[in-house]
Each structure stands twice: as C-alpha cells, then as structure tokens.
C-alpha atoms as an extended CHARMM CRD file, in Angstrom:
* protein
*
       222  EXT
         1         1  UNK       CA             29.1140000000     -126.2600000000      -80.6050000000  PROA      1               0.0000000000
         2         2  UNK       CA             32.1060000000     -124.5550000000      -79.5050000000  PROA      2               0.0000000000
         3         3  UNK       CA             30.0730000000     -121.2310000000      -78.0080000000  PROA      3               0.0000000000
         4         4  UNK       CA             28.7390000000     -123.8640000000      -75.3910000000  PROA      4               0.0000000000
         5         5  UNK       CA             32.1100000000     -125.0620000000      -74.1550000000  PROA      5               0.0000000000
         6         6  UNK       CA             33.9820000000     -124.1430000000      -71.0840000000  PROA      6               0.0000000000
         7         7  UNK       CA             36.6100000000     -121.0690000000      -70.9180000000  PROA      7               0.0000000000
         8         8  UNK       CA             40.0750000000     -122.8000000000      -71.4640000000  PROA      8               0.0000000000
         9         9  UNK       CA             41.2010000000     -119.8270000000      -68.8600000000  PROA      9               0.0000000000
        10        10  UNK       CA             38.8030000000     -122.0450000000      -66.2430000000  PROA      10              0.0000000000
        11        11  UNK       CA             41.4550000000     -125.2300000000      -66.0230000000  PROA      11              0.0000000000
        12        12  UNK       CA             44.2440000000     -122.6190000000      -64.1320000000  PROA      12              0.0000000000
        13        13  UNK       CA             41.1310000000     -121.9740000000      -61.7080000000  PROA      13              0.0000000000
        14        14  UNK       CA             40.0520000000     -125.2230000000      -60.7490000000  PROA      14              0.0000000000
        15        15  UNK       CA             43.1200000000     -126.4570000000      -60.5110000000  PROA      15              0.0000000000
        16        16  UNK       CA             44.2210000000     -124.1280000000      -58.1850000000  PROA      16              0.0000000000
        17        17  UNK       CA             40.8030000000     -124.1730000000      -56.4760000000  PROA      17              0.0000000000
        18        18  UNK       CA             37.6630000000     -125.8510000000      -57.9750000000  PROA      18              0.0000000000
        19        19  UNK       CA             35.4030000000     -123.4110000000      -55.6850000000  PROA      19              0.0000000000
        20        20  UNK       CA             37.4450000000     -120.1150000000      -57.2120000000  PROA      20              0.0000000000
        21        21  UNK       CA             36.2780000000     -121.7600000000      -60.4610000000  PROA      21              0.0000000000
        22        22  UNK       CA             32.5370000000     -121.9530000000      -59.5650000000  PROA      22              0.0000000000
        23        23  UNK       CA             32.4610000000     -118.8740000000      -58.3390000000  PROA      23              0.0000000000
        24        24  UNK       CA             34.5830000000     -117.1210000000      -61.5100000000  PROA      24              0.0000000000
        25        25  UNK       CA             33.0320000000     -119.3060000000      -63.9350000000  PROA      25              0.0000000000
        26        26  UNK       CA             29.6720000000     -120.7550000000      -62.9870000000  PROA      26              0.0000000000
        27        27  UNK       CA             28.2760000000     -117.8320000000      -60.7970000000  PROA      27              0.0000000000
        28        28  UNK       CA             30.1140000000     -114.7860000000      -62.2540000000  PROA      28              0.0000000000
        29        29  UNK       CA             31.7620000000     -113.6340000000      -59.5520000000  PROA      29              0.0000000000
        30        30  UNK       CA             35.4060000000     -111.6590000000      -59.5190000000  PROA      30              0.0000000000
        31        31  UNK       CA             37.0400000000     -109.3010000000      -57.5440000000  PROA      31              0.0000000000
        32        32  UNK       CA             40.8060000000     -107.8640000000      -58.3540000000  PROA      32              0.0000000000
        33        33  UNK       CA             43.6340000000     -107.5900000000      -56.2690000000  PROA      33              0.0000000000
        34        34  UNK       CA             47.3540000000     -106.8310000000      -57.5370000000  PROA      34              0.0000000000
        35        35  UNK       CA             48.2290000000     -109.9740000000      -58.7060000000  PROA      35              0.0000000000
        36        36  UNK       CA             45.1840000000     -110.7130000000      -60.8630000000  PROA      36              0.0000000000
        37        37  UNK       CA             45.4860000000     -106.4340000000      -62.1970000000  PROA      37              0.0000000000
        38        38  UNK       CA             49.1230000000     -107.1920000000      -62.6900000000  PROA      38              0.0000000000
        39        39  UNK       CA             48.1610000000     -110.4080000000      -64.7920000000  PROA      39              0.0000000000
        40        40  UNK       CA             45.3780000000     -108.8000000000      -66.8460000000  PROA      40              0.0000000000
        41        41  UNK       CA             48.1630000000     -105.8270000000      -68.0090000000  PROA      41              0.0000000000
        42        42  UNK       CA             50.9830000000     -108.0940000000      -69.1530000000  PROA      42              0.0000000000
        43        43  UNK       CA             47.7540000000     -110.1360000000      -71.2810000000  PROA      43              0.0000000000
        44        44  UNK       CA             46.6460000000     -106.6930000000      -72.5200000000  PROA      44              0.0000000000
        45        45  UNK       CA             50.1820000000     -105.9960000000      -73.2720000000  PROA      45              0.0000000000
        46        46  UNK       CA             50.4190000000     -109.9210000000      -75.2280000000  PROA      46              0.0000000000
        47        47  UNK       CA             46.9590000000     -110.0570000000      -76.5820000000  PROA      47              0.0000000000
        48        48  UNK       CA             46.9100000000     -107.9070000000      -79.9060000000  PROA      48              0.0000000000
        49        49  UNK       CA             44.9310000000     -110.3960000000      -82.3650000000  PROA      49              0.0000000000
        50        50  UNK       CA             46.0630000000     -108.6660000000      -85.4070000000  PROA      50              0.0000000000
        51        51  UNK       CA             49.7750000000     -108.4630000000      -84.7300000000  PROA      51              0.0000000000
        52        52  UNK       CA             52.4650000000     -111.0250000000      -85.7370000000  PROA      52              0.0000000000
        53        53  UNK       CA             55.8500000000     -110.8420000000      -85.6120000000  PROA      53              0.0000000000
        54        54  UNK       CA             59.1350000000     -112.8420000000      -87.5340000000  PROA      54              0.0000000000
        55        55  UNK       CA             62.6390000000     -113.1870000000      -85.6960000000  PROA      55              0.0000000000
        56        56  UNK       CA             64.5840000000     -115.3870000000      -87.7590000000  PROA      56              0.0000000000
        57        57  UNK       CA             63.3650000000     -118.4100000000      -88.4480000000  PROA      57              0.0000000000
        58        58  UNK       CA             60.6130000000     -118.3750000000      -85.0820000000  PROA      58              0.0000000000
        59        59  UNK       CA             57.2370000000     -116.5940000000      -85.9440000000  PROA      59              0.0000000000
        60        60  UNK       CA             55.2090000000     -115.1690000000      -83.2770000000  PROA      60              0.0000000000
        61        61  UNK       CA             51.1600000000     -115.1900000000      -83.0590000000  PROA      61              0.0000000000
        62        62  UNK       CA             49.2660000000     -113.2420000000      -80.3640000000  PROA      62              0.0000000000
        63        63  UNK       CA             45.6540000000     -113.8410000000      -79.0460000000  PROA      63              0.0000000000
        64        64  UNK       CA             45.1870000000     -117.0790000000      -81.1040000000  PROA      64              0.0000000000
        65        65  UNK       CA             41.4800000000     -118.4660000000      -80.7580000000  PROA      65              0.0000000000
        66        66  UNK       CA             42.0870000000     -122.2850000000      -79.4420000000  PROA      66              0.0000000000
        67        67  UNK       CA             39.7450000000     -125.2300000000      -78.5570000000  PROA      67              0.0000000000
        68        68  UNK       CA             39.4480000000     -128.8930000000      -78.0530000000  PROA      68              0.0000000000
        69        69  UNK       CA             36.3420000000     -130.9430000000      -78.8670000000  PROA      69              0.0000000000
        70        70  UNK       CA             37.6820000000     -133.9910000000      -76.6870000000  PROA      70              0.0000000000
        71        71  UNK       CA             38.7020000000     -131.3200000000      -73.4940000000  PROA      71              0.0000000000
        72        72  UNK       CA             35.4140000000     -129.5980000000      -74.5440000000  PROA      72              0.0000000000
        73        73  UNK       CA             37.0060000000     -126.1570000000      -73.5520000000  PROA      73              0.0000000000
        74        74  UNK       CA             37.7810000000     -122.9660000000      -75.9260000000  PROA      74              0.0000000000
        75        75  UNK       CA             39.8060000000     -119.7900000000      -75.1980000000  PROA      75              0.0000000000
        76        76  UNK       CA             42.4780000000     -117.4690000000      -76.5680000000  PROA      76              0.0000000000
        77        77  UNK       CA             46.4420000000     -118.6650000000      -76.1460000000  PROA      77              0.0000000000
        78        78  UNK       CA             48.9900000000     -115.7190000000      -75.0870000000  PROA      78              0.0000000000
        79        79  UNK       CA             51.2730000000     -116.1970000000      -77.2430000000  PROA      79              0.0000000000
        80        80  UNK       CA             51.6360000000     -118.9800000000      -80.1060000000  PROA      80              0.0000000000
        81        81  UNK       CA             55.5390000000     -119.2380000000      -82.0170000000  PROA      81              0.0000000000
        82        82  UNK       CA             55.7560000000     -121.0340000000      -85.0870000000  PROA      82              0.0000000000
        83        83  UNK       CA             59.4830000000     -122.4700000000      -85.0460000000  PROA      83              0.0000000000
        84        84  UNK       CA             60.6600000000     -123.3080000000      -88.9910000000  PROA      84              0.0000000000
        85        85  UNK       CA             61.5010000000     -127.3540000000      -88.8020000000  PROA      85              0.0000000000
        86        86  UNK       CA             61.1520000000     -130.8150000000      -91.0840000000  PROA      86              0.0000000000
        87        87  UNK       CA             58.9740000000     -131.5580000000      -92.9300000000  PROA      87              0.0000000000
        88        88  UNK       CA             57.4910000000     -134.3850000000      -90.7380000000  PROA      88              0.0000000000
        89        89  UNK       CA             57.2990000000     -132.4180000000      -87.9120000000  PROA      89              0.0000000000
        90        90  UNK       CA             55.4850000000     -128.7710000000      -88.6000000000  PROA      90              0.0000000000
        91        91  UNK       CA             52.9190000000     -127.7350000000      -90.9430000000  PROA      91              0.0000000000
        92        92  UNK       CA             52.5410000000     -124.7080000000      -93.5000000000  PROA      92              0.0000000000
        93        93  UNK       CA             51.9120000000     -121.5610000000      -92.8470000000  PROA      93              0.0000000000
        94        94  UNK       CA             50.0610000000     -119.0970000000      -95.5960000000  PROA      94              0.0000000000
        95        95  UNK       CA             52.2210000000     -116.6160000000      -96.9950000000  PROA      95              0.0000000000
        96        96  UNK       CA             55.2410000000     -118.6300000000      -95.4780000000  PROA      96              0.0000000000
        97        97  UNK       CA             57.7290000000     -121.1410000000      -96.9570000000  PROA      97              0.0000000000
        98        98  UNK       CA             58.7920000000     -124.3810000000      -95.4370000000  PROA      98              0.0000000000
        99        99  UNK       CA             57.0730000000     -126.0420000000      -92.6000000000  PROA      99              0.0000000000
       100       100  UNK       CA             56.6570000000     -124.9770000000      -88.5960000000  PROA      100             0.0000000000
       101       101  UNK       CA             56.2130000000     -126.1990000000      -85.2820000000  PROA      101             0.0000000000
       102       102  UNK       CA             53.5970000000     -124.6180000000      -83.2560000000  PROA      102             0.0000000000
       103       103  UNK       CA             54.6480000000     -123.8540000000      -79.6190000000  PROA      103             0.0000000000
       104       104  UNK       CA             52.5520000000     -122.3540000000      -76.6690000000  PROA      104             0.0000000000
       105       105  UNK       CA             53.6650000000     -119.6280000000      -74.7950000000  PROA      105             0.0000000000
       106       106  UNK       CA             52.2270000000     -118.7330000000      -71.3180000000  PROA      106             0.0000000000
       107       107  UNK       CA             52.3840000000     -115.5450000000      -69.9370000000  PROA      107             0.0000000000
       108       108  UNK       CA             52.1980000000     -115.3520000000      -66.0510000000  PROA      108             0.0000000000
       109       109  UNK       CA             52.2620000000     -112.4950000000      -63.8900000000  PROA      109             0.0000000000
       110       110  UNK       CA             53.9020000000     -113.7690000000      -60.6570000000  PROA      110             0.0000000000
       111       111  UNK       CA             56.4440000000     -116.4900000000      -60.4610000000  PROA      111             0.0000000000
       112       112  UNK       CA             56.5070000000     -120.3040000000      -60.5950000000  PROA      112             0.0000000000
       113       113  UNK       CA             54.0260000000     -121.8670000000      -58.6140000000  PROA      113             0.0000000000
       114       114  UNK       CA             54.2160000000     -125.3770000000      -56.4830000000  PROA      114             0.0000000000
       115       115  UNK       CA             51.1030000000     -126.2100000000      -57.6920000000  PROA      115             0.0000000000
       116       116  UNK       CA             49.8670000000     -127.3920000000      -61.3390000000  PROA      116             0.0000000000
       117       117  UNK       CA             47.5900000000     -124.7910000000      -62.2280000000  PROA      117             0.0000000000
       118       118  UNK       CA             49.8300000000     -122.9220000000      -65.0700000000  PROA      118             0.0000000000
       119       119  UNK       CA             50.8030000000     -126.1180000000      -66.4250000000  PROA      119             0.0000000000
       120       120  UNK       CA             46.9900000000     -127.3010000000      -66.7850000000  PROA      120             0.0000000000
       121       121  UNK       CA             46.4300000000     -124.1100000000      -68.9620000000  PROA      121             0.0000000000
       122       122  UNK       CA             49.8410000000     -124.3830000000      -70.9130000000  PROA      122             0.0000000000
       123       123  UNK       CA             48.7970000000     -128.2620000000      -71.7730000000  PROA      123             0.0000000000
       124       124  UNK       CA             45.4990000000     -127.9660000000      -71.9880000000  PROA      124             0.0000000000
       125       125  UNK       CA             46.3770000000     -125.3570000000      -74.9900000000  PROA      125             0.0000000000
       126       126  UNK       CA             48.7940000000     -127.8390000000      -76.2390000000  PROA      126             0.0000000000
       127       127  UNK       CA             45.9300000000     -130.0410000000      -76.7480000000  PROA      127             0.0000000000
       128       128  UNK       CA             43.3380000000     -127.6640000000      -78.6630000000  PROA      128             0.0000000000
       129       129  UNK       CA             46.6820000000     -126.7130000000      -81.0300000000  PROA      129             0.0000000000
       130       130  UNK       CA             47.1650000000     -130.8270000000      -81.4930000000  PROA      130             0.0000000000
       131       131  UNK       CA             43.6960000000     -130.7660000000      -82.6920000000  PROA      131             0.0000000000
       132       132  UNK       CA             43.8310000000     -128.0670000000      -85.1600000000  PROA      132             0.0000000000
       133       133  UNK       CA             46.3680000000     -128.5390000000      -86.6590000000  PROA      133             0.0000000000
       134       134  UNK       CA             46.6770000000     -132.5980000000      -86.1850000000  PROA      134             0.0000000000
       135       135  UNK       CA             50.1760000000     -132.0180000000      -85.2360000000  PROA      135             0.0000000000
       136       136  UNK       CA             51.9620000000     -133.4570000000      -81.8910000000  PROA      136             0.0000000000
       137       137  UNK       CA             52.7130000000     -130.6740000000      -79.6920000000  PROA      137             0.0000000000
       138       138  UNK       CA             55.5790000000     -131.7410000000      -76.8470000000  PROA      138             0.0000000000
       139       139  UNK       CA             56.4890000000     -129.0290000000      -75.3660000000  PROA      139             0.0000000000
       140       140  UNK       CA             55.6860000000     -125.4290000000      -74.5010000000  PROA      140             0.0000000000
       141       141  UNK       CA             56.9460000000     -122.8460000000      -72.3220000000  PROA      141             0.0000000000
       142       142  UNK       CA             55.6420000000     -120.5960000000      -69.3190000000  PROA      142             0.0000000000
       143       143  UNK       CA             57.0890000000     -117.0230000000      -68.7450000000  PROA      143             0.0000000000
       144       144  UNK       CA             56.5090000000     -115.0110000000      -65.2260000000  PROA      144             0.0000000000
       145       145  UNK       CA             56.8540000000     -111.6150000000      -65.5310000000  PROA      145             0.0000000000
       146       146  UNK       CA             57.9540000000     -110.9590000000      -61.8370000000  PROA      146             0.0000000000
       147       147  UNK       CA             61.3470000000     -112.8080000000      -62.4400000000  PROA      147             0.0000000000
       148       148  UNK       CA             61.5670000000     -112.3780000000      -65.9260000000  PROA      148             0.0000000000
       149       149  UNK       CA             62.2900000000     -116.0580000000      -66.8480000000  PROA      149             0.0000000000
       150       150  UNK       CA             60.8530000000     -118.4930000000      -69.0770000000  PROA      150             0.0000000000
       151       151  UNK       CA             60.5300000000     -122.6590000000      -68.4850000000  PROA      151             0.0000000000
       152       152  UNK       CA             60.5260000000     -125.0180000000      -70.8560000000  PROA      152             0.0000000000
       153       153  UNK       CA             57.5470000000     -127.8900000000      -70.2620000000  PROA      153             0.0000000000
       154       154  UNK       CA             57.4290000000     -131.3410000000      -71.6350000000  PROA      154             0.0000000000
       155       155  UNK       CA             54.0310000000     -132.1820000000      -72.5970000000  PROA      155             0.0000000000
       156       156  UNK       CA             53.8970000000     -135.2290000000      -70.7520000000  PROA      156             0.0000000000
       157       157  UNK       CA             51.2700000000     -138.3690000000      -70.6420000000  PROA      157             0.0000000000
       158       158  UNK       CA             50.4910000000     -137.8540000000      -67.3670000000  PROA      158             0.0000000000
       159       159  UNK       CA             50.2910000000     -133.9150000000      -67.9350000000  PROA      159             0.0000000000
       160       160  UNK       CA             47.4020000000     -134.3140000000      -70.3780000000  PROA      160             0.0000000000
       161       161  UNK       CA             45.4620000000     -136.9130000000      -68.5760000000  PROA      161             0.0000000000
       162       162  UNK       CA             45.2980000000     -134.5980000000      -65.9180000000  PROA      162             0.0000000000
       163       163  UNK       CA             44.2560000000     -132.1350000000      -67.8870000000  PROA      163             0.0000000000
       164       164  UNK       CA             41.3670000000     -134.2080000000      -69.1400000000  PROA      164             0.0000000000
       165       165  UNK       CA             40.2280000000     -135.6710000000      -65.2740000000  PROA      165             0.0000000000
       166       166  UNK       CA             39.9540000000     -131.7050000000      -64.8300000000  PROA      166             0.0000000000
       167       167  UNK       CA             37.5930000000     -130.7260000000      -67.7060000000  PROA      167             0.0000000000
       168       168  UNK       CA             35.7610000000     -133.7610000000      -66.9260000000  PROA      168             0.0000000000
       169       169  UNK       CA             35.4370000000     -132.5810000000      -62.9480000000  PROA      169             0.0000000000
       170       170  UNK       CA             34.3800000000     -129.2650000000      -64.1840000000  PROA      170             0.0000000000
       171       171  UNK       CA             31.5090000000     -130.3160000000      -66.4060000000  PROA      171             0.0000000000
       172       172  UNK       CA             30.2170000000     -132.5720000000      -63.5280000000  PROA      172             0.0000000000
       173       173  UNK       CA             29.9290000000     -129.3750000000      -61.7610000000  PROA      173             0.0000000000
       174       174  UNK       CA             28.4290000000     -127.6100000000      -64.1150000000  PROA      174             0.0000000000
       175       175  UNK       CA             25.6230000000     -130.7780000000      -64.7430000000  PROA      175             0.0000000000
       176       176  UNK       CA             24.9480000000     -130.6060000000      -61.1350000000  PROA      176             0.0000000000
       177       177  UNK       CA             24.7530000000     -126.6400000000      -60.5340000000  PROA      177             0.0000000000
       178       178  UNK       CA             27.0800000000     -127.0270000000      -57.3950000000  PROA      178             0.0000000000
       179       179  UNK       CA             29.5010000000     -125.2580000000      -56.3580000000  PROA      179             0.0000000000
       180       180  UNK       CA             32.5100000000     -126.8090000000      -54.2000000000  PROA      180             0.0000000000
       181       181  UNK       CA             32.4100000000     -126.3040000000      -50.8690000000  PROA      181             0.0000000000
       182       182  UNK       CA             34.9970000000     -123.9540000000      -49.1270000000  PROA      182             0.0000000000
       183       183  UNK       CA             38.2900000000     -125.5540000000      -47.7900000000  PROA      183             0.0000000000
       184       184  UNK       CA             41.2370000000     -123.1360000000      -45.5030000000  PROA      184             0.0000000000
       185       185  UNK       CA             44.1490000000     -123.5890000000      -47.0860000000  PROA      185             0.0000000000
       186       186  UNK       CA             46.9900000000     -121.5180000000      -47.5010000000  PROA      186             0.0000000000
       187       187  UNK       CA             46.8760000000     -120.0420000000      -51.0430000000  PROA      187             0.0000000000
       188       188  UNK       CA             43.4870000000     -118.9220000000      -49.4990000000  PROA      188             0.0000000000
       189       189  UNK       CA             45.7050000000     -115.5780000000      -48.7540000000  PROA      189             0.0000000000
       190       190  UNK       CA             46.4400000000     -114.8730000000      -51.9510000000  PROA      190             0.0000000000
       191       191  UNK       CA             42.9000000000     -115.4150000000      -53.6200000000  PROA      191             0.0000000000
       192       192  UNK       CA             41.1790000000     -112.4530000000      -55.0690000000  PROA      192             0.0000000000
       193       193  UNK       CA             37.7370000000     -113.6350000000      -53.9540000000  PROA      193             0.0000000000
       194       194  UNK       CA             38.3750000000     -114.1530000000      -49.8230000000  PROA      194             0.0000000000
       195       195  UNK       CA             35.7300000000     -111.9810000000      -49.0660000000  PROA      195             0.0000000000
       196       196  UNK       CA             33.3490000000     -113.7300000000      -51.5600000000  PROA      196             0.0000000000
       197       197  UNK       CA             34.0570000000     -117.0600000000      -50.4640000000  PROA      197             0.0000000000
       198       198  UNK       CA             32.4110000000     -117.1140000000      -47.5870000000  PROA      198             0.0000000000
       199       199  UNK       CA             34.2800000000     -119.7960000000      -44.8010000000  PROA      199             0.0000000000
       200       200  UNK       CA             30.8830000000     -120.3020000000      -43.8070000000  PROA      200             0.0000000000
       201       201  UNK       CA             29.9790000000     -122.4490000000      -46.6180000000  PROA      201             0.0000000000
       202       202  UNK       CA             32.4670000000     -125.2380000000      -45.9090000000  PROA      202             0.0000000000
       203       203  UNK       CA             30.0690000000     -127.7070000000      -44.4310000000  PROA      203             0.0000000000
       204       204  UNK       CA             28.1300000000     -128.0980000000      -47.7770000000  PROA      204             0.0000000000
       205       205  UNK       CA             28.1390000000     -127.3720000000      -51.1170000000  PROA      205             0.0000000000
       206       206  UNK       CA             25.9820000000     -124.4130000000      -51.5250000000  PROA      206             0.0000000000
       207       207  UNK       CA             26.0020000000     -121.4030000000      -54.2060000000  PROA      207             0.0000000000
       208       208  UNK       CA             27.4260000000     -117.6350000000      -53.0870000000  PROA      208             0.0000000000
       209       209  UNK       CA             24.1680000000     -116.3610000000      -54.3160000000  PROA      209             0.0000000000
       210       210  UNK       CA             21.8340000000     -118.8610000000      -52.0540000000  PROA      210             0.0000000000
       211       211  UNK       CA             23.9570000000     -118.1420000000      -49.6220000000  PROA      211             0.0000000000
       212       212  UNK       CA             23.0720000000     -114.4650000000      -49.5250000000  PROA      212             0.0000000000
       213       213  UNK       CA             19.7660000000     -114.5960000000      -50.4120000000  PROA      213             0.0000000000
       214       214  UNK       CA             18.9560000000     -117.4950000000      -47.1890000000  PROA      214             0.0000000000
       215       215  UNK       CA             20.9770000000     -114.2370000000      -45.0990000000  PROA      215             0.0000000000
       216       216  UNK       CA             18.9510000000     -111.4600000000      -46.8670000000  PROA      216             0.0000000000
       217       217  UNK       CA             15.6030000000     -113.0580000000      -46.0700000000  PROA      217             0.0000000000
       218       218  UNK       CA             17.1700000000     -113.8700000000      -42.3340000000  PROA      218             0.0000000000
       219       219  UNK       CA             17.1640000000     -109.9640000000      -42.1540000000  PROA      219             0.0000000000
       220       220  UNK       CA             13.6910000000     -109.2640000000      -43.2570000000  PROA      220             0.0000000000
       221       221  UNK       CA             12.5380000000     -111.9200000000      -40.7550000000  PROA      221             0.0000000000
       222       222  UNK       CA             14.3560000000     -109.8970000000      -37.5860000000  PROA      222             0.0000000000
C-alpha cells in the first residue's frame, strides 16, 4: 500500500545526509533556517493542486501526487509540463487533443549543488511518472530560485540505479530502527538540524531521542 511507503521528498535528504534523513523522516525532527523557509515559500508559491496552466503547445501541472511501487516511495512533484509530441512518444491527456510528454520540473531554493541530492529527487520522480503512465521519461529539469536558471537533466542509467541503491539504503534503516551515526563534514554548516544532531553521537549509531533520554536520566541521577 502506497500510505506505507517512504516520502519521495526523503531521497534529497539522504542523499545529502542519511542521518538528516533519520532524523527528518524516521524520528520527526526539523528545525528551519533561511534556506529551508526560503524553499518551503517558492513550493507554497508552485504547489496549487487545482491549478493548471496552457502556453502553447506545453501544459503545466502543479502539486501532482507521484509514486513508484519498485522505488517504494510516494510524494507530490513541483511542477509536471506536458509537452504536445508523436504519437509514440506521449500519451493523452483528458479534455486535450494529440499526445504529450510528461516532464518533471524541480523547484530549488538555492543554487546548483556539487552534490546529487536534487538530482535523486528530480529522477526519482522521473521514475514514479514512468510508472504511471508506462511512458519513458529522459529528461527533466531543475530550477534554483536564487539565480533564476533552469538545467536540463538526462535521465541517465546510472542516475536511476542510484536512485534505487538509495531507497533500498533507506528502508534498511528503517527495518533496523537506526539512525546513522553523525559524520563533520562541511555542508554540516548549512544543515538546519546542527543543534539536533548532536556531534556526540558519531561513535555509534544511536537515536536523538535515546540520546536525550540516557542525558535526562544522567540528571536525575546527580
């Protein structure tokens, strides 16, 4: 059942860092700083699930529901175009004529990153739109809103099996109720959760919340 699957969102997060994932998705713990705020206006701004828009022959889907029974993950995409094309290559549309081509759209609020983490979500949503709508999808783009460009992606082979040794790390987490152990490195700065990471932890895998508890009951010992 779909309700039991993984947040799509979660692949960006444990790519990045598989503890920021525990902690976000496994032990419900978040904390904002500007860059995530900045992110969650420009997806209020893109996620309206009742609006659609044509320009020409491209039209434009916000907030579409998405998920993958082989990835195991569900989750909303940004923005989804439909781009009029062949036959052989698109599918229909209700209420439209001719055939389309569905394309992801990513909406970031920073800039590119060196890192894989944006392209894990853009083609791990590639994947859940292959599968509903048994279509090949090869590329799809990301756009960061603090430079105001957009990059085309190709798909690739070794893009998706990435994506899939990812959701597979993530539900061995999950099966074993662990949560990665902390490493210093340097996107550590620019994590939202530094002060709920704990450095401490880096010896061994151990939760946030056992961690506090073993210190609460510390205190109530003194």
């Amino acid at each position: 059942m779909t309700e039991d699957y993984l947040a799509l969102s979660g692949i960006q997060h444990y790519c990045f860092c598989s503890r920021q994932w525990a902690l976000i998705h496994l032990e419900q713990q978040w904390a904002d700083n500007t860059r995530t705020y900045g992110g969650s206006q420009m997806h209020q701004r893109a996620d309206d699930p009742y609006f659609t828009e044509s320009r020409g022959d491209v039209r434009i889907s916000r907030s579409l529901p998405l998920s993958s029974d082989r990835l195991r993950l569900r989750g909303v995409a940004d923005v989804v175009e439909f781009h009029r094309c062949d036959e052989a290559d698109g599918i229909r549309l209700e209420g439209e004529t001719g055939f389309w081509k569905p394309v992801p759209i990513e909406y970031k609020y920073g800039q590119e990153k060196e890192d894989h983490s944006d392209l894990m979500q853009l083609t791990a949503q590639a994947i859940c739109l292959e599968e509903m709508f048994k279509i090949d999808i090869p590329v799809g783009y990301l756009y960061y809103g603090k430079t105001r460009r957009r990059f085309k992606v190709e798909i690739t082979a070794g893009l998706r099996e990435e994506a899939f040794m990812l959701a597979a790390e993530m539900y061995q987490y999950l099966e074993s109720g662990e949560t990665p152990a902390a490493v210093l490195q340097k996107h550590c700065q620019n994590c939202s959760l530094q002060q709920l990471c704990v450095p401490k932890l880096s010896k061994k895998s151990r939760s946030i919340s056992s961690y506090w508890k073993h210190m609460m009951e510390d205190e109530e010992d003194a």
